[in-house]
C-alpha positions, 0 to 999 in steps of 0.5 A: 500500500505504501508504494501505492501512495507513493507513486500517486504523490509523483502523479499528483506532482508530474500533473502539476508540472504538466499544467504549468507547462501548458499555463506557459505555452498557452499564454505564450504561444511558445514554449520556454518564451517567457524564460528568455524573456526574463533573461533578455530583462535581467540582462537590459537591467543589470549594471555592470560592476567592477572594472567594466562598470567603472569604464562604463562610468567613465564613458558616461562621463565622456571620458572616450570623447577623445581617443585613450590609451590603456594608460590613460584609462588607467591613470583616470580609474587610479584618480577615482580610488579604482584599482584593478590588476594591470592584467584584467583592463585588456579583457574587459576592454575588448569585451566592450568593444564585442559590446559595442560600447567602445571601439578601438583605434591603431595609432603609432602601434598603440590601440586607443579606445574611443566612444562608438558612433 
């Protein structure tokens, strides 16, 4: 008997699930819609933080109005009391330029990074 109402709690269960499911697609139309959705969200409202939410503020500022060395951007964080491993600026810079939110420049051998647009 035991067993018995143990595989009728997983029914109750897997049946609960089930109508959640098509809750979902019915109001939806698609599966799985409202999951990115809420992604694509959390995405647009998160704010950045560390290194790459510190450039961005200087972008804010207009900072990239004029091409920057890697020098310079450091220099300017450093000014503000933000220190970050010399190491890390590279990655994250080239993640905003993937981004669009900067892009870069070759002059005399050295990249600059400038506001896009």
């Amino acid at each position: 008997m035991t067993d018995l109402n143990e595989i009728k709690k997983i029914l109750q269960e897997h049946t609960k699930i089930l109508k959640n499911i098509e809750k979902t697609i019915q109001s939806t139309g698609q599966p799985g819609k409202i999951k990115e959705d809420r992604k694509r969200k959390n995405r647009s409202s998160k704010v950045s933080s560390g290194l790459k939410g510190s450039i961005l503020e200087l972008k804010k500022e207009s900072f990239f109005k004029t091409p920057k060395e890697l020098k310079e951007i450091r220099a300017s964080l450093e000014a503000k009391a933000a220190f970050y491993p010399r190491t890390s600026y590279p990655r994250q810079l080239l993640d905003l330029i993937k981004e669009k939110e900067l892009r870069r420049l070759k002059e005399k051998n050295k990249w600059k990074y400038v506001n896009n647009g």
